[in-house]
C-alpha positions, 0 to 999 in steps of 0.5 A: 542388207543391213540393219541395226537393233533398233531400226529394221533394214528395208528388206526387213520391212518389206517383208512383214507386209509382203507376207501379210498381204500374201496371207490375206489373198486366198489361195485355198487348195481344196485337194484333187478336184482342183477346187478352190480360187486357185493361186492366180492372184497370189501369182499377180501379186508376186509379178506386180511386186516384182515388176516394182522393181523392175524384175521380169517375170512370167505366169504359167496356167496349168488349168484356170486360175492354176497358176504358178510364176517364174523369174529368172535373175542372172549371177555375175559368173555365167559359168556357174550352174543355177539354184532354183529357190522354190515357195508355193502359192496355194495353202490347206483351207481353214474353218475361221470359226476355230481361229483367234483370229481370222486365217486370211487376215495376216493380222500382227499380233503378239509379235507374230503375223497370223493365217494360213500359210503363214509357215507353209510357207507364204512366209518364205514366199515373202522372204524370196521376194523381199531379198531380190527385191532389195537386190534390185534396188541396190544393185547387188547381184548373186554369183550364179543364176536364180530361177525363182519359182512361186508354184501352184498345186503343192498342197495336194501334190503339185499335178497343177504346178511343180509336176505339170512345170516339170513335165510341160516346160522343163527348160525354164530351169534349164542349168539348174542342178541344186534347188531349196524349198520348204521345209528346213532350216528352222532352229530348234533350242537346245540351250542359250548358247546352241540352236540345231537349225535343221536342213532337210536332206530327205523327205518320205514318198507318198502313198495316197491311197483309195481303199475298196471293199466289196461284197453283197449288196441287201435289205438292212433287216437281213442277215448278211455276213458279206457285208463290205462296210464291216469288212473295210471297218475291220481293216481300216481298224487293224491299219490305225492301230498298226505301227510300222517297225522303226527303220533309220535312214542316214539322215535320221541317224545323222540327226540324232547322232548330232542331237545325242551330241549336243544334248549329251545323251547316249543313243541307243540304237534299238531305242532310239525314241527315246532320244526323240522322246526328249525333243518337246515339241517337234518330237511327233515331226521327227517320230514320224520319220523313223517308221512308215506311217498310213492313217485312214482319213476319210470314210464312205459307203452306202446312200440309205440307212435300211440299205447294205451297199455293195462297196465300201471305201476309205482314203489314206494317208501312207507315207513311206521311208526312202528307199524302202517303199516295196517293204511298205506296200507289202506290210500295208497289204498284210495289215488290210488283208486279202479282201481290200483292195487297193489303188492310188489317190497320189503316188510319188517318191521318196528323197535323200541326198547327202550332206556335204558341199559347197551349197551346204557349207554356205546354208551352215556359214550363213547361219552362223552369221546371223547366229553364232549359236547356231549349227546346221544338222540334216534330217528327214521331213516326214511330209512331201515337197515339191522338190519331188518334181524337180529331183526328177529333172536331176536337181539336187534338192534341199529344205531351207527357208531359215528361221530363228523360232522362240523355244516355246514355239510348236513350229510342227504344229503350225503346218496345217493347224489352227492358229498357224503364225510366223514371229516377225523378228524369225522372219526379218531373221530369214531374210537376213540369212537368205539374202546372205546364204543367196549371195555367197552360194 
């Protein structure tokens, strides 16, 4: 794959339209109902692609219209174990009327290419395609094997794509013992000559959670001191404004160390937001991975004004550092109290592998490549992946979809946020480390 300054390589090309047509088809996942169109014709659209060049692929449905695609691509070296590079299909919906432009236009526009999933992440569902495209049309083959995986459901916890494949059909990823994902290798700016690429190490559990409080039902007009709805208003009260204590994992620590470095900063232990503080934009990302976090994000109860229901319920959002969720779960109950009750909406676990090896030196020198300011740091991503379903199957699983980002970018605010878009010339960046990192590994 090459390219000079002035005129983009194929693969480069093929990438901006392949992201932008993704973008336009949507694949809206609406949460755990299942709603939504479903990812089948994204899925489609990436087995068409690939049958362009003549690469075989499958499509599994989970449940109508939940569909996820596997392509397994051999290495030259059958002795080798197998990498699974894995994107997922579906996308968080968007309100278009709060949008520049609309959200499933893939519109180019100020050197960006706009709409939901633009970052998360059909823009990496876009660079693995357009890499072994060129493959195929060149002839260049990996060392070892790929199993590609363009997945359904991640959005609302991957029990229609990831999980179910895992579970249902674990031997299409036979041979498979490393994996990368979303979201990791994206730049950070420090100075002209050094750029932190982060690679995710580890990411939090995942504690969805339903709240219940319960108490005695009544006419509006009375007096009525079991009242469920001021109850769970109370604890839901005390739970958004609770902070957890800071708790640093070895990948956080190795971060910030790594960033006190290159920042020339002392880290102080016991005050480590300090540090974070310093880091513009992706400081509330990396703040929230120092602590557990639960924020109520929904609110029901009752059917008429002039009615006390008999129960109350709220959703949250709770998400728990690696290896510490009983300590989680035991504070969250202290918080809410004896008379919330709680249950699980989506319950999963916590991640953290080291970083060292071969598959990390090789996300390091393929970097470095393509950019010589650049150094590989490991950190934890404070959301959850799909790399959750495959670590069950002893994969070994990290965050990498690589992108060089303009300083001024507020990449955190991407995922999920309006306005979301990708810079091109990151993207056609990506291409050119994956296609390099995928090759050597």
């Amino acid at each position: 794959m090459t390219a000079t300054s002035s005129q983009p390589s194929p693969a480069e090309t093929d990438v901006v339209e392949l992201c932008s047509e993704l973008i336009r088809i949507d694949s809206s996942n609406f949460g755990d109902d299942g709603s939504g169109p479903g990812e089948r014709a994204a899925a489609e659209y990436a087995a068409a692609k690939l049958d362009e060049v003549g690469i075989a692929s499958e499509i599994f449905e989970s449940e109508p219209g939940r569909a996820s695609l596997i392509a397994r691509i051999p290495g030259t070296d059958p002795s080798r174990d197998a990498l699974l590079v894995h994107g997922h299909l579906d996308v968080v919906p968007a309100d278009a009327a709060a949008w520049q432009v609309h959200p499933f236009s893939g519109e180019i526009k100020d050197g960006c290419i706009w709409g939901r999933g633009a970052v998360d992440m059909k823009d990496m569902d876009a660079m693995i395609l357009a890499v072994v495209r060129d493959w195929a049309r060149t002839g260049a083959r990996p060392q070892r094997d790929i199993v590609l995986a363009l997945l359904a459901d991640e959005e609302a916890g991957g029990s229609f794509g990831a999980r179910w494949l895992a579970t249902e059909r674990p031997d299409l990823f036979d041979g498979c013992t490393e994996a990368i994902g979303e979201v990791g290798g994206f730049s950070y700016t420090v100075s002209d000559d050094l750029r932190l690429y982060l690679i995710e190490t580890a990411e939090k559990g995942m504690a969805w959670l339903r709240l219940t409080a319960t108490g005695t039902a009544g006419h509006g007009s009375m007096l009525n001191d079991d009242n469920p709805v001021a109850e769970l208003c109370a604890a839901v009260a005390r739970l958004g404004r609770h902070r957890f204590p800071v708790r640093v994992t070895p990948a956080v620590r190795q971060f910030l160390e790594e960033l006190s470095a290159a920042l020339n900063i002392e880290l102080d232990p016991d005050d480590v937001e300090t540090t974070i503080a310093k880091l513009g934009p992706i400081a509330r990302a990396i703040g929230a991975t120092i602590r557990h976090t639960a924020h109520p994000t929904m609110l029901s109860a009752g059917y008429k004004v002039n009615v006390i229901p008999s129960e109350a319920h709220a959703n949250v959002d709770g998400r728990f550092l690696p290896g510490l969720e009983d300590e989680f779960l035991a504070e969250l109950d202290d918080v809410l109290g004896p008379r919330i009750k709680r249950e699980f909406i989506h319950h999963d676990i916590a991640l953290e592998t080291d970083f060292s090896g071969a598959l990390v030196e090789a996300m390091a020198a393929s970097l470095i490549a393509e950019d010589p300011g650049a150094k590989a740091v490991p950190y934890c991503l404070s959301g959850g992946t799909d790399a959750k379903s495959f670590s069950r199957l002893g994969i070994r699983c990290f965050g990498f979809s690589p992108l060089r980002l303009p300083p001024d970018l507020d990449f955190a605010g991407m995922f999920h946020g309006v306005d979301e878009r990708v810079p091109v010339d990151g993207l056609q960046f990506g291409v050119r480390v994956l296609d390099r990192f995928l090759t050597s590994c």
